[in-house]
matplotlib code that plots the C-alpha trace (Angstrom):
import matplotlib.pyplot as plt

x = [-16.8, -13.6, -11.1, -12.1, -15.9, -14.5, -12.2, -13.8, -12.2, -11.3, -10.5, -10.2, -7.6, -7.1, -4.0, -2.4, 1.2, 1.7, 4.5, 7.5, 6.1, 2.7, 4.9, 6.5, 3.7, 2.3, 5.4, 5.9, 2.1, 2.5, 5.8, 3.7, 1.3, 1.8, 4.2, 4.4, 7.2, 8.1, 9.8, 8.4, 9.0, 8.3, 9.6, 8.4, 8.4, 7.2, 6.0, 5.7, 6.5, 3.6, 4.9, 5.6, 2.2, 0.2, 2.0, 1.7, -2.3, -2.5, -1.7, -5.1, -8.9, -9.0, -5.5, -7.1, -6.9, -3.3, -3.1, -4.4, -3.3, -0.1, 1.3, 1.4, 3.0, 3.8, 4.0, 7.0, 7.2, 10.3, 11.3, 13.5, 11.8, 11.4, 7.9, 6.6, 4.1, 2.4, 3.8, 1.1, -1.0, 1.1, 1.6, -2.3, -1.9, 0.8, -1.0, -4.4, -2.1, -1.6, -5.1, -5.7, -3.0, -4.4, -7.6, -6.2, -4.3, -7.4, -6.1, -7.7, -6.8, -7.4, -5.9, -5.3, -4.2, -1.3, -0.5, -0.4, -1.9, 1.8, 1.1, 0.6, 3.6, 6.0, 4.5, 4.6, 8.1, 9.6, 7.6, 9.2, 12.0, 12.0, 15.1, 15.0, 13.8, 10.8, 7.3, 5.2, 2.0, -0.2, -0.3, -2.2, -3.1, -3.2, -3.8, -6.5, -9.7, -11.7, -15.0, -14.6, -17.5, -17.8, -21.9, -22.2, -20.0, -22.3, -21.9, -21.2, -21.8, -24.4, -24.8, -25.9, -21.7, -21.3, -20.9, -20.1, -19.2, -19.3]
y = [-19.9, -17.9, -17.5, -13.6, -14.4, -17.9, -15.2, -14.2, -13.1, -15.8, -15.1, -18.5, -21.0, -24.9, -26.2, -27.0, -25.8, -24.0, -26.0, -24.1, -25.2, -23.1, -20.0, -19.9, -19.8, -17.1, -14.8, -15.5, -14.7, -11.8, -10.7, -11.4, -8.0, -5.5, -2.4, 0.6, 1.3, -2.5, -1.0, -3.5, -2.1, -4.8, -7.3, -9.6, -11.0, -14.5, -15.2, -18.3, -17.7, -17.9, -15.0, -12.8, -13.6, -12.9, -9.4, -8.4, -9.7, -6.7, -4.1, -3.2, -4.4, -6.3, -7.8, -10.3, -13.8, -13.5, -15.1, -18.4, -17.9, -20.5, -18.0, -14.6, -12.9, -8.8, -7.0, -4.0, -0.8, 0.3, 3.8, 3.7, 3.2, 5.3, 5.8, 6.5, 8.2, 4.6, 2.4, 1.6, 0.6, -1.7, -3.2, -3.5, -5.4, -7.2, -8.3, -9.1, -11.5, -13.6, -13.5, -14.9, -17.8, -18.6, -19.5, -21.5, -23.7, -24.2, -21.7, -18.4, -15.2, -11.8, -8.8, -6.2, -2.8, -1.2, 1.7, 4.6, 4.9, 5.8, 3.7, 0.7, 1.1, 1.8, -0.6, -3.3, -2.3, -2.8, -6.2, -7.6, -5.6, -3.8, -2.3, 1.5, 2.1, -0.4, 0.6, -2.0, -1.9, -5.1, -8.1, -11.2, -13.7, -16.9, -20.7, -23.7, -22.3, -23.9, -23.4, -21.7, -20.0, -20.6, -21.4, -17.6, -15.4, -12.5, -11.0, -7.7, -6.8, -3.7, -2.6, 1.0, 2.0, 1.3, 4.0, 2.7, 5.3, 3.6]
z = [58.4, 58.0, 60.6, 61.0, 61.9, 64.4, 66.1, 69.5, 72.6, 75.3, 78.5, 80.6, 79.9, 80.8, 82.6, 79.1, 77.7, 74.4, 72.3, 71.1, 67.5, 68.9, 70.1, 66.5, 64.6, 66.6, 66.3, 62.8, 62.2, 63.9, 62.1, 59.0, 59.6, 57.4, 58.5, 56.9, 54.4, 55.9, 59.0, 61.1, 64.3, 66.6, 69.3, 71.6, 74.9, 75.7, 79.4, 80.5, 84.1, 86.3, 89.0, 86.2, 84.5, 88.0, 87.9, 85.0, 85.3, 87.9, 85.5, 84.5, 85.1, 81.9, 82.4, 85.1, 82.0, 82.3, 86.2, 84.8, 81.6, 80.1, 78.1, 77.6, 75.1, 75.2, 71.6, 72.0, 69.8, 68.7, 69.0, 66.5, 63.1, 60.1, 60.7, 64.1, 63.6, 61.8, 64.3, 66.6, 63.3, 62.9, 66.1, 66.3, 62.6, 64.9, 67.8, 65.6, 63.6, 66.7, 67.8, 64.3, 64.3, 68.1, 66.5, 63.9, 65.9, 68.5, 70.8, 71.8, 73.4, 74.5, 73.5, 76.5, 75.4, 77.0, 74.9, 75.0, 78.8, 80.5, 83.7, 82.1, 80.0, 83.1, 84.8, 82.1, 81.5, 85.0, 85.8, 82.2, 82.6, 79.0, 78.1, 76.5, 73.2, 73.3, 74.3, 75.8, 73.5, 74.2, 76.0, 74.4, 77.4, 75.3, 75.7, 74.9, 75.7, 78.6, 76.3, 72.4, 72.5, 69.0, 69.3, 71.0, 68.5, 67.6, 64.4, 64.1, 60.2, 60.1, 56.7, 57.9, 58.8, 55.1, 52.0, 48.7, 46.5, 42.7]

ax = plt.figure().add_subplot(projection="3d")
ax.plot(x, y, z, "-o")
ax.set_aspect("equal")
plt.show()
């Protein structure tokens, strides 16, 4: 089975830390995504801090997996790149990439959208203290999943959203 089709959303954690080694290979997967014209307009915040996590878990309904969560890690959008207008496609590519690399190394996660609803983002920003310029976008609550879930992924291929045009 590829790593797309293991991918599946987890939301509950065990009481285990994420290595440094772990953290690495997330960002790096995630600064792997495609940008376009290679701006690359992210940055990233790693929480580890359980107050901070149990805050920033408060931030919307679906945020709630970051309380118990080890880690959490918040994707930023720069203001400042050549191409704006393309930047949240590639934060999305971003923050997919370390859902992706979480599977692969055993782990799983959720992806909890930030952007563009404007509370979330001031809120986001004052509990993590973002500096100006950088848009919270995401948060991925991530760590060793209490079950994988792997035996209940449902497959979502339906031939009948396809056109091929030969």
């Amino acid at each position: 089975m590829s790593l797309t089709l293991k991918r599946k959303s987890i939301r509950k954690f065990l009481d285990s830390k994420v290595s440094e080694g772990e953290i690495e290979k997330l960002l790096m997967s995630a600064m792997q995504a495609p940008s376009a014209t290679n701006q690359q307009p992210w940055e990233f915040v790693v929480v580890k801090n359980r107050d901070i996590l149990a805050k920033l878990s408060k931030v919307s309904k679906g945020a709630w997996p970051l309380k118990e969560a080890p880690l959490g890690i918040i994707t930023l959008m720069r203001e400042d790149c050549n191409r704006p207008v393309m930047a949240p496609q590639d934060m999305a590519a971003a923050t997919q990439n370390i859902l992706l690399q979480a599977t692969e190394l055993g782990m799983g996660g959720v992806w909890i959208g930030v952007y563009p609803r404007e509370e979330r983002i001031k809120e986001v920003r004052e509990i993590a203290e973002i500096k100006e310029g950088l848009i919270p976008f995401s948060m991925v609550a991530l760590g060793y999943p209490e079950d994988t879930g792997i035996s209940s992924i449902k497959y979502r291929y339906d031939p009948s959203r396809v056109k091929v045009i030969e």
